[in-house]
N, C-alpha and C positions, 0 to 999 in steps of 0.2 A: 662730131661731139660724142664722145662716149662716157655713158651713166650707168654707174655697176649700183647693182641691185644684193643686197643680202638674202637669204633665204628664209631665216626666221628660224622660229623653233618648228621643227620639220612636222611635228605631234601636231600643228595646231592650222589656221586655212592661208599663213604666210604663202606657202608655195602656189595656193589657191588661186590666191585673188593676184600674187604676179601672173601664173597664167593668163587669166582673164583679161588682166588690163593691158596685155601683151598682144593678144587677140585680132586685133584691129587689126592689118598690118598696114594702114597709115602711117600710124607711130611709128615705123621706119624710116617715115623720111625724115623724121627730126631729129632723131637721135640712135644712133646704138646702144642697145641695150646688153652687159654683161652680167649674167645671174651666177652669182658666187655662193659656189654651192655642191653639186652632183648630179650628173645627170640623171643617174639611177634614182634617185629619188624626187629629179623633178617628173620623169617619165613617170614612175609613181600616181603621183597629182595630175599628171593631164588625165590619165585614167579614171580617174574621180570627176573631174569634167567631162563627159563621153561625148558633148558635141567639139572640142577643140580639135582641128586635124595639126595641129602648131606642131615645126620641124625645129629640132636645136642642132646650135651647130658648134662642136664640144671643144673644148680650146686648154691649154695649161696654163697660158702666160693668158694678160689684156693686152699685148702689144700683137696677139695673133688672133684676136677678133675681127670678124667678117663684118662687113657694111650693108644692112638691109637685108641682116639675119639676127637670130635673136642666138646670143652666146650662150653656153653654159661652162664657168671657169672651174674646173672641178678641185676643191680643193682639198678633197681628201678621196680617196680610193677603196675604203670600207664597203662592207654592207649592213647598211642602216635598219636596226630594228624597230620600226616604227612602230608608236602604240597611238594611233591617232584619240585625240581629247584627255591627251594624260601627262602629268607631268614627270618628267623623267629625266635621269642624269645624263643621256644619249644626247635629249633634244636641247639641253645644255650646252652640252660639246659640239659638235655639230654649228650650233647657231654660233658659238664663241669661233671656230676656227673661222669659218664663213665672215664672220666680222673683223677679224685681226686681219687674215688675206688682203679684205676688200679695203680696212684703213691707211693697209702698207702701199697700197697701189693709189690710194687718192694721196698720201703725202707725197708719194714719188714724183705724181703727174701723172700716170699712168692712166689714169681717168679723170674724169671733169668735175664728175660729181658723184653722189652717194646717195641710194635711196632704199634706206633699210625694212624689212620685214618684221614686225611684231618679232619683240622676246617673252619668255614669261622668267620673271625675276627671281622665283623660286628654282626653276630647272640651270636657271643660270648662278644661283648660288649652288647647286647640285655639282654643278662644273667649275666651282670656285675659278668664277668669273671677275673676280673681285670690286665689279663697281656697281652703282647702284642702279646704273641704264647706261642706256647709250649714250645720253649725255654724257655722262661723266667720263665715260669711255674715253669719246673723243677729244674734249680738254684735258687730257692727260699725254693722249697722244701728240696732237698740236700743240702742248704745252701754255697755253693761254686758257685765263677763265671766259666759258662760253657764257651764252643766254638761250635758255631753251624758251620759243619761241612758236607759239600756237595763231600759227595765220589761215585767215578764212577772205572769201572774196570782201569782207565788209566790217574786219575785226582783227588785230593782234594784241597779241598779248603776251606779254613776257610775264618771266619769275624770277624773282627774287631767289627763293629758297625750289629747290628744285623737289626733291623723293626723301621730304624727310617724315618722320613721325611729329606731329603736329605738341608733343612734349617738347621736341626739339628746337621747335620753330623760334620762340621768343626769344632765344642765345643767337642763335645767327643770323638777326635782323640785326644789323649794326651799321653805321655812319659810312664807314668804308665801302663797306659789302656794296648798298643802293648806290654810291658815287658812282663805282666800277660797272655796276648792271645796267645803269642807264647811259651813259657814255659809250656803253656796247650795242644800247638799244637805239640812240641818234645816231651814231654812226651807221649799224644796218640799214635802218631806214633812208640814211643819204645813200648808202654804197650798192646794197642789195634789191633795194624800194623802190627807188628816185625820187624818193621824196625830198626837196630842195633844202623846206626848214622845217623837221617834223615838228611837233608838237604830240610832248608825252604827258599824260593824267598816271598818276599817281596812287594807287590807294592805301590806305589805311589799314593798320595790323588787327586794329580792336574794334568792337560796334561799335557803329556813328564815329570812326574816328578817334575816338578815346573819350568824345566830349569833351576835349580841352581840359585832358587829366584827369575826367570822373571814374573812366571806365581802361586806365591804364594809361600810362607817360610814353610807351614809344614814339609816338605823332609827333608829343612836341619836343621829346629829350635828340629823337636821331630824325624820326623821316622830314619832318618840315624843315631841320638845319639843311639836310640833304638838297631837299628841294632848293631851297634859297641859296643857300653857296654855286647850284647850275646853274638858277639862273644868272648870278651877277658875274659868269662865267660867261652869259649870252646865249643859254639854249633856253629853249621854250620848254619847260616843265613845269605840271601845274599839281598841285594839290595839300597833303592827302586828304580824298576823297571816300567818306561811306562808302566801301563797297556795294551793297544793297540798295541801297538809292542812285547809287551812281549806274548803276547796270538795267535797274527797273526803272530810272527814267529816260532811259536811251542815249544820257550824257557820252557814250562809248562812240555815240557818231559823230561826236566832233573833232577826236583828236586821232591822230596817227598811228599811236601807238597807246597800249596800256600799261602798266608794270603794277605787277599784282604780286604781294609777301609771299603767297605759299598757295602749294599746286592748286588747293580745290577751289581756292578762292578767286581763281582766275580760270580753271579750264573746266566748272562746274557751269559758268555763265557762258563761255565759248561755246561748249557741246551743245548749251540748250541753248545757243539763237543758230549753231552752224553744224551741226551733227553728221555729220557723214564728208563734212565739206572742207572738216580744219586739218590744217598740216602742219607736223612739228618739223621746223626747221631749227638748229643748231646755229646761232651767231652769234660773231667774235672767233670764229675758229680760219684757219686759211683756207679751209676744205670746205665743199659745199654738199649739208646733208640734210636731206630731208627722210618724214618716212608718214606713212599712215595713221590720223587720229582715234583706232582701233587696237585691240589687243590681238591675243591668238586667238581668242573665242574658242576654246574647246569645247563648247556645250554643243557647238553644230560643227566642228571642226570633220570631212569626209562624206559630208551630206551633200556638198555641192549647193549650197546656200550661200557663202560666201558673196557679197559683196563689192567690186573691185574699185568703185568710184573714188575712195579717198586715195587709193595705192595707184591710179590714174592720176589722179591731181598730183601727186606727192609728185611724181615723176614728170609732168609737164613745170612745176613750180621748182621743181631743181634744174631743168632745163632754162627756164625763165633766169631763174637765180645766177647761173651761169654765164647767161648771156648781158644782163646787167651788171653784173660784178665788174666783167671784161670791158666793158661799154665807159665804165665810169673811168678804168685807171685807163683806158683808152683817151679818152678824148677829156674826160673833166680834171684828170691830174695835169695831165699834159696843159692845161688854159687852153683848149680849143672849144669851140659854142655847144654852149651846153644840148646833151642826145634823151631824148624823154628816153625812160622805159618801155622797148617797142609792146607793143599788144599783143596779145595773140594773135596767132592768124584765124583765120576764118575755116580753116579747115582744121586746128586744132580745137577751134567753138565746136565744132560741127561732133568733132571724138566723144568731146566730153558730153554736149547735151547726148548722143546717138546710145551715152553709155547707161 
């Protein structure tokens, strides 16, 4: 199995914390890792780690990566003027070529999976990168509307409305829009999950709900139509639900999945019950992406503070993802007896708590 990794914006501890969670070299025996990117400047960042002795082993294509080594696909030949904690039109370019490489090789086949590096959105406008994240990136390239999707051992959560301005939110809350996002959000849950019959909660655009029109008509003009035309369609979706009551009464552990209107209102409540621990995966796409629930963090970007545990899970949870994807059209398309989602092993438990 092999899972290319992005580099991120080079300024910031992207190259960092892949280092570190690279480290182990257990994590070889589960997957190849390809870092799409430079070696020159991952060599850079181990330097910055002074205990890594980590060898790379430097490659032009992914079809001539090594097994039980860790790649570096170089995909450009410059020399990078790195201003570490700073944004800049460089670390723009740089992160955008690294990402366009690594998406042309997961559409190809070329790789299994995809597990990107923190951008910063500003430097990426600097390199008229033209989308508003990686999200969007990706459903452009796969051509299909995604669901950015924030999963924790004990919590997901989808959006609705992805990296918008919170002016903008209230126009692209529409009837359609939620039909499409949750129908991406049942199906991952069966395909990606294995969850048999999810069960999705719902929230609510406005306090309390709307109050049943006191405090705004979206609830009952689009999102409750929504809800109710899925259900009698036969999926389990329930609400909409108070965000704040729904979150603060623990209601979040009952149901499968979450699908929340607009980003903070759903990954404000993930970060504070699962902080270091949630991974944004991309679903609805054919490609399997995940990447770390952190940014570039330039504030301590070259300190060697860096963190690697989420850019750890992100990378065992695309390998996971992988392997259930396969598993499902394997044996549950085909009508053969249904394959739970295998577990971790015991020595991938072993990676993450050691981490």
């Amino acid at each position: 199995m092999k899972i290319g990794i992005t580099i991120g914006d080079v300024n910031g501890i992207g190259p960092e914390v892949i280092i570190k969670a690279l480290t182990d070299e257990r994590i070889l025996d589960h997957f190849t890792p390809i870092i799409y990117g430079s070696s020159k400047v991952m060599s850079y960042h181990k330097n910055i780690v002074k205990e890594s002795t980590m060898q790379f082993h430097h490659i032009s294509e992914a079809n001539r990566a090594a097994q039980k080594k860790i790649n570096v696909l170089n995909c450009w030949e410059d020399n990078v003027n790195i201003s570490l904690g700073k944004v800049t039109e460089e670390g723009g370019r740089y992160a955008k070529l690294a990402i366009e490489k690594a998406a042309q090789d997961l559409k190809a086949g070329l790789i299994d999976g995809l597990v990107t590096a923190p951008i910063n959105k500003a430097a990426m406008k600097l390199a008229n990168f033209g989308h508003a994240g990686h999200t969007e990136y990706f459903e452009t390239i796969f051509g299909s509307q995604g669901l950015m999707l924030m999963v924790s051992d004990h919590l997901r959560v989808g959006l609705v409305t992805n990296h918008l301005p919170i002016s903008e939110v209230t126009a692209a809350i529409t009837k359609e829009r939620i039909l499409k996002k949750i129908k991406v959000f049942e199906e991952s849950l069966r395909v990606d999950f294995g969850v048999d019959k999810p069960t999705i909660a719902v929230l609510g655009l406005n306090p309390h709900a709307g109050d049943e029109g006191a405090i705004g008509d979206q609830e009952e003009k689009i999102i409750r139509p929504a809800v109710i035309e899925l259900k009698k369609s036969g999926l389990m979706v329930y609400g909409p639900y108070p965000a704040d009551g729904f979150f603060g009464s623990a209601q979040y552990k009952k149901f499968d999945g979450v699908l929340a209107m607009y980003h903070d209102q759903g990954l404000v409540a993930l970060k504070s019950l699962s902080f270091g621990d949630g991974i944004n995966f991309t679903a609805g796409i054919k490609g399997i992406r995940t990447s770390p629930d952190h940014g570039t963090a330039y504030d301590i970007a070259g300190l060697n503070q860096a963190d690697p545990s989420s850019m750890r899970r992100a990378l065992f949870l695309a390998k996971d993802l992988i392997k259930s994807r396969s598993d499902y059209y394997a044996f549950r398309v085909n009508s053969l007896d249904k394959k739970q989602r295998p577990s971790d092993s015991e020595e991938e438990d072993e990676i993450l708590e050691d981490a």
